[in-house]
TIRO-2110 file (N, C-alpha, C; in Angstrom, 1 decimal):
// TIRO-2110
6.9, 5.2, -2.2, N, 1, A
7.7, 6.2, -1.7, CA, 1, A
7.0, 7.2, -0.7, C, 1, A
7.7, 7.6, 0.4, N, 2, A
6.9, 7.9, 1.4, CA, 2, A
7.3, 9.7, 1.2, C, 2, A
6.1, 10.6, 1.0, N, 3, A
5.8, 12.2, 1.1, CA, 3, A
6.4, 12.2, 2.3, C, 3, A
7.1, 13.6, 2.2, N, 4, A
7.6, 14.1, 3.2, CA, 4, A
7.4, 15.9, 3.1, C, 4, A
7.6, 16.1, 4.3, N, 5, A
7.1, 17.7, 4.5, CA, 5, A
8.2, 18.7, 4.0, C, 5, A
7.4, 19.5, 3.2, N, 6, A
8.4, 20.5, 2.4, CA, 6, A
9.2, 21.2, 3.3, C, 6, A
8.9, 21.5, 5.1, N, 7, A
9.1, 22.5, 5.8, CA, 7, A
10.2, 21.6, 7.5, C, 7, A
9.5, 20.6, 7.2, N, 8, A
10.8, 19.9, 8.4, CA, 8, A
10.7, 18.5, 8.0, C, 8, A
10.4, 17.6, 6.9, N, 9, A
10.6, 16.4, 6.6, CA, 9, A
10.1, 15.5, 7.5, C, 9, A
8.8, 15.6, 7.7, N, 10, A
7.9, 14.7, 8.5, CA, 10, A
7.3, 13.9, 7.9, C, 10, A
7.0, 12.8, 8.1, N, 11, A
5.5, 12.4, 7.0, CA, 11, A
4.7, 13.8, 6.8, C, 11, A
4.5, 13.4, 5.5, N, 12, A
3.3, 14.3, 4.5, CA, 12, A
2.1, 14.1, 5.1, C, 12, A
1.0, 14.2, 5.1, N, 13, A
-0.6, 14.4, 5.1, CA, 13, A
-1.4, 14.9, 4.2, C, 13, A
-0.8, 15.9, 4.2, N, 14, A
-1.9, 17.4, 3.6, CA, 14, A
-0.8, 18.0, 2.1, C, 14, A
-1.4, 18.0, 1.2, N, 15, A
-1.3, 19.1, 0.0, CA, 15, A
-1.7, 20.6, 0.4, C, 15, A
-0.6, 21.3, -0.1, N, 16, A
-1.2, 23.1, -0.2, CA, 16, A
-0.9, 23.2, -1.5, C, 16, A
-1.6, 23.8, -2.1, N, 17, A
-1.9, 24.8, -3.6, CA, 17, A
-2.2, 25.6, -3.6, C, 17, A
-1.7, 26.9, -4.4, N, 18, A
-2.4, 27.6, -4.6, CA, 18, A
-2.5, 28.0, -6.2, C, 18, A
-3.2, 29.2, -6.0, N, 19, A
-3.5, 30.0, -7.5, CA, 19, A
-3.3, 31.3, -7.2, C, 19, A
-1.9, 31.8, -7.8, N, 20, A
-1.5, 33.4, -7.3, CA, 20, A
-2.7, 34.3, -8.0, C, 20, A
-2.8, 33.9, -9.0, N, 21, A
-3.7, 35.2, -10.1, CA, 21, A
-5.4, 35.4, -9.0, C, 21, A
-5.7, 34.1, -8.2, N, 22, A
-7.0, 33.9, -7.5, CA, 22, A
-6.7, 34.5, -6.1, C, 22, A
-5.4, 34.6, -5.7, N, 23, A
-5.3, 34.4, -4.0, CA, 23, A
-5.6, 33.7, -3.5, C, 23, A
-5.7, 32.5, -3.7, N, 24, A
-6.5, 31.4, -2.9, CA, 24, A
-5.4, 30.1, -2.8, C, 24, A
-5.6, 29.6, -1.3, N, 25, A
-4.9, 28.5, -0.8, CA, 25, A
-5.4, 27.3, -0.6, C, 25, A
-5.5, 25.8, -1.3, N, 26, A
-6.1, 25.3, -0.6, CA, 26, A
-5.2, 24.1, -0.1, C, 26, A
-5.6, 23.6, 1.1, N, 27, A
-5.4, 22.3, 1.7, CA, 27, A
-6.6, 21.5, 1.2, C, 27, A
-5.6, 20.0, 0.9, N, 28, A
-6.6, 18.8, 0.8, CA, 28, A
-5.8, 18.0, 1.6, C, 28, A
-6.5, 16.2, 1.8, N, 29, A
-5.6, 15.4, 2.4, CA, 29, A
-4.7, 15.0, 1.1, C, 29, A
-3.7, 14.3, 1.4, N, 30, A
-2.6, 13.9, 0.5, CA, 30, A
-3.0, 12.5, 0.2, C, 30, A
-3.7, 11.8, -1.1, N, 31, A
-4.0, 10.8, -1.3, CA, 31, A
-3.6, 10.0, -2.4, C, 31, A
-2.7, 10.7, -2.9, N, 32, A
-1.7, 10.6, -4.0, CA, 32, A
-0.2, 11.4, -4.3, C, 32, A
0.5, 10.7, -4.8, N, 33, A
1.9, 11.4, -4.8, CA, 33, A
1.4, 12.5, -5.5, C, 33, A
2.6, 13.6, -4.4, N, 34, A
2.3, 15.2, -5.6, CA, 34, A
2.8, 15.2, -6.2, C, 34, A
2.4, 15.7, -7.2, N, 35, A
3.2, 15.9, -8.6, CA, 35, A
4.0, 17.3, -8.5, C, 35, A
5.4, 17.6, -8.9, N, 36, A
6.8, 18.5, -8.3, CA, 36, A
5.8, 20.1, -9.7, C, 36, A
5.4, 20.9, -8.7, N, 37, A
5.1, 22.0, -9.6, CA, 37, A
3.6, 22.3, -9.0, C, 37, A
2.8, 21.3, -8.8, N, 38, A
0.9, 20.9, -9.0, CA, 38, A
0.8, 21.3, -7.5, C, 38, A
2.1, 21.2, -6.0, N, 39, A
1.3, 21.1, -4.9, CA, 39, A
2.7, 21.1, -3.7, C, 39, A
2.2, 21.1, -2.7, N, 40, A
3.3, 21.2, -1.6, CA, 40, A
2.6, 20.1, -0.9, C, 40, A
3.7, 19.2, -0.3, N, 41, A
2.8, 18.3, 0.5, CA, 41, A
3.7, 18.5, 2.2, C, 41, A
2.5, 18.6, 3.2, N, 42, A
3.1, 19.1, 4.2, CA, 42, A
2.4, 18.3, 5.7, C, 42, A
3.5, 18.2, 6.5, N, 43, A
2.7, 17.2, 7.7, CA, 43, A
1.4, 18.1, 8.4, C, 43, A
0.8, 17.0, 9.1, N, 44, A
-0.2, 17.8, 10.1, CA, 44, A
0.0, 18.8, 10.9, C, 44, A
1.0, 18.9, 11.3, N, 45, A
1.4, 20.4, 12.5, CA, 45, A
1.7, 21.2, 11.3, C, 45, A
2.5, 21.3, 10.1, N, 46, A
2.6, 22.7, 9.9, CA, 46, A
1.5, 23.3, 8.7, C, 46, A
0.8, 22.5, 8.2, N, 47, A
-0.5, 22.8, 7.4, CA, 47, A
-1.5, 23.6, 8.8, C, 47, A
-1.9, 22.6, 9.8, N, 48, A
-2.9, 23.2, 10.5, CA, 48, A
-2.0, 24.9, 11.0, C, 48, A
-0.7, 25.0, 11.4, N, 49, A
-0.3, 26.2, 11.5, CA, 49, A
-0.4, 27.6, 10.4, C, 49, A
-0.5, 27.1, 9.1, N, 50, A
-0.4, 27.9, 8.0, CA, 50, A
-1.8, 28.8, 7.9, C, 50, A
-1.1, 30.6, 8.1, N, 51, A
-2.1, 31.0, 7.6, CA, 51, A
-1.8, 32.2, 5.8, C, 51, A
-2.7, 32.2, 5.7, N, 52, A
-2.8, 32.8, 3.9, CA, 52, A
-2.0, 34.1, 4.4, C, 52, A
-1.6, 34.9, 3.3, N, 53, A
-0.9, 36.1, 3.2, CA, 53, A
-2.2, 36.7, 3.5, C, 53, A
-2.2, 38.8, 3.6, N, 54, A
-3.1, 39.1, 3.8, CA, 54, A
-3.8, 39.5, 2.3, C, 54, A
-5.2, 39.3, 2.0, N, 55, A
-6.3, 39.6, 1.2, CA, 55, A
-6.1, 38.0, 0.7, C, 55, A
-5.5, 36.7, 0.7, N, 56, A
-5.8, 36.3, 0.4, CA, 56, A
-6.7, 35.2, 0.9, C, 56, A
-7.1, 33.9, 0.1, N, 57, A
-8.6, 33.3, 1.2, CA, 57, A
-7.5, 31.9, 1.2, C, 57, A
-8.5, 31.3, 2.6, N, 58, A
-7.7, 29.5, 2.6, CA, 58, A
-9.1, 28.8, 2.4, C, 58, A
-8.5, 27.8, 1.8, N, 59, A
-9.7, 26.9, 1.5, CA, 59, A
-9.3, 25.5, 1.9, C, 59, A
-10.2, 25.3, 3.4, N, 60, A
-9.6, 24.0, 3.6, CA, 60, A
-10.7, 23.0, 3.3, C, 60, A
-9.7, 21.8, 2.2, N, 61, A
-10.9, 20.7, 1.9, CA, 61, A
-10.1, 19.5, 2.9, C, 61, A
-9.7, 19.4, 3.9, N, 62, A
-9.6, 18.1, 4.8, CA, 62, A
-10.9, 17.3, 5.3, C, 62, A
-10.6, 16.4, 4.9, N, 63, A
-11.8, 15.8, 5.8, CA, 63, A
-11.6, 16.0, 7.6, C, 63, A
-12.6, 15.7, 8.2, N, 64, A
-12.7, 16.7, 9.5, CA, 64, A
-12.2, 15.0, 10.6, C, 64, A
-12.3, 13.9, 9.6, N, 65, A
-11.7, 12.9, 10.8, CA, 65, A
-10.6, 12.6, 9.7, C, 65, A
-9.3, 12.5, 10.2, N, 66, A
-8.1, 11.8, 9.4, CA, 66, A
-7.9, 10.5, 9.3, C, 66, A
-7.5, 9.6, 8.4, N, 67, A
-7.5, 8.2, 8.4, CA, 67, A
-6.4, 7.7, 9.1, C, 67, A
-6.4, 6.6, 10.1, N, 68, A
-5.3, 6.2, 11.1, CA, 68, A
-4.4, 5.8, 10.3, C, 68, A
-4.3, 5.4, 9.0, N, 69, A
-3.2, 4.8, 7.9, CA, 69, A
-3.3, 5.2, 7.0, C, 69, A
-2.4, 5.3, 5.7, N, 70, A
-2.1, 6.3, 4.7, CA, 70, A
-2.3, 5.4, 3.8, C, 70, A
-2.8, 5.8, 2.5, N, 71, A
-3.3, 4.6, 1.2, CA, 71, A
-1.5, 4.1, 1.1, C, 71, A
-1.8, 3.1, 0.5, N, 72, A
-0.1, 2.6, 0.0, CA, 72, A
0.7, 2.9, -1.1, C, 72, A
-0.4, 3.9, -1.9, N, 73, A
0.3, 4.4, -2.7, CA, 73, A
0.9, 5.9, -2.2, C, 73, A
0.8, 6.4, -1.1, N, 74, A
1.0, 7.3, -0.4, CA, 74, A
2.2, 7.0, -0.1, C, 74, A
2.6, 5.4, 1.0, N, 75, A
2.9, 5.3, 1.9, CA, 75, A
4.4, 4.5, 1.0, C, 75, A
END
């Protein structure tokens, strides 16, 4: 089953999480279905757009080259 973007229904890529009590956001790539509660899963244009509320921090763990194909359990 193919992730789609919480925010305009694109292909997925990217997970956002956070931790309210920490203030912290992170992005990772999407390499597994998200689990409904654990994660937001969001295309490439609007993850790279997102920024943190203010005082809070982003933590981006993407790898810096993206894979031209998505694992198949993604996909």
């Amino acid at each position: 089953m193919t992730q789609h973007c919480v925010r305009c229904a694109a292909p997925a890529t990217i997970v956002m999480s956070f931790l309210y009590g920490e203030r912290t956001i992170w992005l990772e790539d999407l390499t597994k279905p998200v689990i409904p509660g654990a994660g937001y899963a969001m295309c490439e244009d609007h993850a790279g757009r997102l920024t943190p509320p203010v005082g809070w921090t982003l933590v981006d763990r993407r790898r810096p080259v993206r894979p031209l194909f998505a694992s198949l359990e993604v996909a």
